[in-house]
C-alpha positions as CSV (number, residue, x, y, z in Angstrom):
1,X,0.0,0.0,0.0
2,X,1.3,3.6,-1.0
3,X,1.9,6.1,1.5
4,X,0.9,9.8,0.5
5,X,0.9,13.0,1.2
6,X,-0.7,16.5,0.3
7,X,0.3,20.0,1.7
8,X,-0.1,23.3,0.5
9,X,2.4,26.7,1.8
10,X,-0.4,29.2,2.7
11,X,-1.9,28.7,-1.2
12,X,1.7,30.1,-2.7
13,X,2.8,26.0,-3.5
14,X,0.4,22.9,-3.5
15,X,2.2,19.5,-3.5
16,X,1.8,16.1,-3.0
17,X,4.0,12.6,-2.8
18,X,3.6,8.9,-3.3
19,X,6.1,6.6,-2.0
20,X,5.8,2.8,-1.9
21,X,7.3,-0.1,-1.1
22,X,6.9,-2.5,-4.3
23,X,8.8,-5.2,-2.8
24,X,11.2,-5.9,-0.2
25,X,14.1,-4.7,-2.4
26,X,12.6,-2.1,-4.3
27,X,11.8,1.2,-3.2
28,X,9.9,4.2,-5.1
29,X,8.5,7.6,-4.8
30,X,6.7,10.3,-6.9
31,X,6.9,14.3,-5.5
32,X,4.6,16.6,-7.3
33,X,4.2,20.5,-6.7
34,X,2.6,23.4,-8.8
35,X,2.8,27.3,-8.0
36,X,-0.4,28.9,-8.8
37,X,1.1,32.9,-9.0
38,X,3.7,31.7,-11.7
39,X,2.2,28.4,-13.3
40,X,5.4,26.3,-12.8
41,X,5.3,22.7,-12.1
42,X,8.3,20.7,-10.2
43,X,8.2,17.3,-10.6
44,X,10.6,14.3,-9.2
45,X,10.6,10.6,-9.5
46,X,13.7,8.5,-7.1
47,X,14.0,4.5,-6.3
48,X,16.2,2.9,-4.1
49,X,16.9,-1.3,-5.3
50,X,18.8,-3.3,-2.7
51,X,20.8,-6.1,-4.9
52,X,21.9,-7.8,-1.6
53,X,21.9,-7.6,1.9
54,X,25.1,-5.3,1.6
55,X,24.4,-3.4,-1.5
56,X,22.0,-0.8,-2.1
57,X,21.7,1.6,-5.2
58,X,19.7,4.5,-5.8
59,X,18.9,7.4,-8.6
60,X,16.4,9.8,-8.8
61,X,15.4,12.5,-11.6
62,X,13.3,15.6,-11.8
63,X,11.8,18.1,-14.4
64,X,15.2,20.3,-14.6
65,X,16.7,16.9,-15.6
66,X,18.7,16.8,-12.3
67,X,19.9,13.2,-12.3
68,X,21.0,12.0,-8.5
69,X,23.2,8.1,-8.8
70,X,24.0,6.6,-5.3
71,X,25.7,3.0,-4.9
72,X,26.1,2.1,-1.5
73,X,28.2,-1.0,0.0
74,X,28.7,-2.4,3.6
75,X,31.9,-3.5,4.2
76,X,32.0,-4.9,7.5
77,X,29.2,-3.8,10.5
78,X,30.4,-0.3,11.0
79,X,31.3,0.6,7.9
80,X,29.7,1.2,5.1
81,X,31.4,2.9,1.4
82,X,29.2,5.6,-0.6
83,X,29.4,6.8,-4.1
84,X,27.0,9.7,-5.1
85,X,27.0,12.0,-7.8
């Protein structure tokens, strides 16, 4: 089941957001806002995919084409090695 959420800042932005687990490994969410005085729409979309139990990677994208890339690996318990770009 999806969680969600709406919100508006004192009628200047409305917004909403989706995020749901698909499956134990796989992770997705959806963030939405739209300014009413200027007409302009954001829009983002990110997942987060475990390929193990020591390995996770993530990437998300929005309407600007602002690509985010994360890899993630545990090393030992402790320590833990992050690329993100």
């Amino acid at each position: 089941m999806p969680d969600n959420a709406a919100d508006s800042d004192d009628g200047q932005e409305l917004g909403g957001s989706i995020y749901q687990k698909i499956d134990p490994k796989l992770e997705s969410g959806v963030q939405l806002a739209w300014s009413p005085s200027n007409n302009n729409t954001k829009f983002g979309v990110a997942v987060k995919y475990e390929m193990d139990k020591d390995c996770i990677v993530r990437a998300k994208i929005n309407n600007a084409i602002l690509i985010g890339l994360g890899y993630q690996q545990r090393l030992r318990a402790g320590k833990r090695l992050l690329f993100t770009t």
